[in-house]
C-alpha positions as CSV (number, residue, x, y, z in Angstrom):
1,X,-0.5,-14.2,12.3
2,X,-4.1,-14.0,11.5
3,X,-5.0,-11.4,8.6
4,X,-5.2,-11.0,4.7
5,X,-4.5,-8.1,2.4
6,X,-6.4,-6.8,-1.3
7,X,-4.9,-4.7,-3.5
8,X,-7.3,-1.6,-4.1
9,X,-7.9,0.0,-8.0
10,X,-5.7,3.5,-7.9
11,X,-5.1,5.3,-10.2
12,X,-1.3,6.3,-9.9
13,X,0.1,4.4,-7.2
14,X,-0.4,0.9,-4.8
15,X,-3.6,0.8,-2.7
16,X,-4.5,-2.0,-0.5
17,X,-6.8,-2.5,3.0
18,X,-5.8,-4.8,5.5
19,X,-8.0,-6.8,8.4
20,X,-6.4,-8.6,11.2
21,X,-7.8,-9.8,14.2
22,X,-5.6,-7.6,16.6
23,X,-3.4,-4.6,15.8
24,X,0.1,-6.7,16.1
25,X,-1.6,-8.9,13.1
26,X,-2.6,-5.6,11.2
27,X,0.8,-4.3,11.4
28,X,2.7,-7.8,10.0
29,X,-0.2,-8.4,7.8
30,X,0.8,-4.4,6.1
31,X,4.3,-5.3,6.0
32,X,4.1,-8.5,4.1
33,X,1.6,-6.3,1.6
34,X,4.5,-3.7,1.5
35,X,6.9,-6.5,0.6
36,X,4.5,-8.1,-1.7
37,X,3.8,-5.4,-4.1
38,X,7.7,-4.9,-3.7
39,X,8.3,-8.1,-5.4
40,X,5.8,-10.8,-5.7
41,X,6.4,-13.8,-5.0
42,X,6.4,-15.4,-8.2
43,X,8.7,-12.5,-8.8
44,X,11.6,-14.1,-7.0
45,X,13.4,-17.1,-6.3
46,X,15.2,-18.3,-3.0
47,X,17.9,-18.5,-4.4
48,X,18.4,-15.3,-5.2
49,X,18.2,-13.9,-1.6
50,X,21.2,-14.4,0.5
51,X,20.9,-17.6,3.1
52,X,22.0,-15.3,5.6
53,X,19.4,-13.7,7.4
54,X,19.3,-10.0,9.0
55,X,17.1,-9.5,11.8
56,X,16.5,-6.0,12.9
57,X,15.3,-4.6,15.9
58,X,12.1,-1.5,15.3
59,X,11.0,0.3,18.3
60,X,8.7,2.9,17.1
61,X,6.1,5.9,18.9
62,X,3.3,7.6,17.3
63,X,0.5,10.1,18.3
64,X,-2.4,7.4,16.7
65,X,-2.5,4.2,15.4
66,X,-2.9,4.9,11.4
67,X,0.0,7.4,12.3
68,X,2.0,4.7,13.8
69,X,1.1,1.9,11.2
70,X,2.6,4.7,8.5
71,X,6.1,4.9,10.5
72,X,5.9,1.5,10.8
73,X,6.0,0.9,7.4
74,X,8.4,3.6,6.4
75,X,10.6,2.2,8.7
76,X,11.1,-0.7,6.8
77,X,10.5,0.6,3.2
78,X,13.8,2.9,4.3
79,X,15.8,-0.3,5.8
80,X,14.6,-1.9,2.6
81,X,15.9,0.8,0.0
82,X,18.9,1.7,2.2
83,X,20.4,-2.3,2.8
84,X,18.6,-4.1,-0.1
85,X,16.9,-5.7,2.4
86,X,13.7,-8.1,1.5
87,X,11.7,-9.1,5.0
88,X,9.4,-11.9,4.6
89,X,9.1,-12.1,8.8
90,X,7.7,-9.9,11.2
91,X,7.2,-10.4,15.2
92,X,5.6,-8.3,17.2
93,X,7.2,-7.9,20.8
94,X,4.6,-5.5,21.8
95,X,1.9,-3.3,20.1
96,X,-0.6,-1.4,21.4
97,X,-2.0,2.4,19.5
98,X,0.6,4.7,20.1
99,X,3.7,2.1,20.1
100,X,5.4,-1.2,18.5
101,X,8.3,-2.9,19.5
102,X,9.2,-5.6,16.7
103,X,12.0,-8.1,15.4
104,X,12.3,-8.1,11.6
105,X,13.9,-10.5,9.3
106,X,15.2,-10.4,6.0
107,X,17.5,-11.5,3.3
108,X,19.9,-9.2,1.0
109,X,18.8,-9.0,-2.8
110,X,20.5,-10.5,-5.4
111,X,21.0,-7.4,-8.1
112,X,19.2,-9.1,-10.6
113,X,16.4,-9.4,-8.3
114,X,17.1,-5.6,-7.0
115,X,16.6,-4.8,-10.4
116,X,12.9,-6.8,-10.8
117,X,11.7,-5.2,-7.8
118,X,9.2,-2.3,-7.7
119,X,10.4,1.2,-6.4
120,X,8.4,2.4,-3.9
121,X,8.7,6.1,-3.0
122,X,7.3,6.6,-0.1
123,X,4.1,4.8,2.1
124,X,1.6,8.1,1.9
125,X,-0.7,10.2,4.4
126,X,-3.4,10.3,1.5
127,X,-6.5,7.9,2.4
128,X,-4.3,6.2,5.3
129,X,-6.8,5.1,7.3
130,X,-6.8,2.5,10.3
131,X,-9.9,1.8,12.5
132,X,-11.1,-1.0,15.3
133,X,-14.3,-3.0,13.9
134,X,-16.3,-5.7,15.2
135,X,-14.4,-8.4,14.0
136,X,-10.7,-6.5,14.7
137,X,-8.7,-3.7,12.6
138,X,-9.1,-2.8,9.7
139,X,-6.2,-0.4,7.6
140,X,-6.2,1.5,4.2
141,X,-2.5,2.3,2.5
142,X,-1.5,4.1,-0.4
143,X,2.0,3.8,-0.9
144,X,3.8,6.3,-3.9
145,X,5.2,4.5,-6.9
């Protein structure tokens, strides 16, 4: 996976942009920001995630790619809040600009760590933006804290 993430200044909730060289890139590269500003990784320890890995299966449609890269990461903010999940890996069977078929993994949180972690309402419409560049893709999230 080939990609980086910056957090943006806003003024109430989490901004960031994402570039990747292809669209299956953009889409793990958002989902490890998602679970970054979750819990940072200096936030957490290994050993409080369960050894025992859950790997989860997302098949997802969309009318547009910034539309689909929004359900994408819904999808796993909802697995995340509903399970206590925490994913730290993301492959991408297939993704092209209206659909993504993935394989998710994750560990269970500890409660302590549960209780460190950032609530995150909801991954927003406002200033969602996701467009092809020279250089690849490029994404804007704001996600509702």
């Amino acid at each position: 996976m080939t990609g980086f993430f910056e957090e943006l200044d806003h003024t109430a909730d989490i901004g960031f942009r994402v570039h990747a060289e292809t669209l299956a890139d953009l889409f793990a590269v958002s989902a490890r920001a998602l679970f970054h500003f979750i819990l940072a990784e200096g936030d957490r320890g290994d050993e409080e995630l369960t050894r025992e890995a859950s790997v989860i299966a997302i098949d997802i449609q969309a009318a547009g790619p910034d539309l689909l890269l929004r359900e994408w990461l819904g999808e796993l903010l909802y697995l995340h809040t509903t399970r206590r999940l925490f994913f730290d890996r993301f492959d991408t069977d297939t993704c092209d600009s209206v659909t993504i078929h993935a394989h998710v993994s994750g560990h269970m949180l500890s409660a302590e760590l549960a209780a460190r972690a950032t609530e995150i309402k909801a991954v927003t419409y406002h200033g969602l933006t996701l467009q092809a560049t020279s250089h690849g893709f490029d994404a804007v999230v704001v996600l509702d804290t």
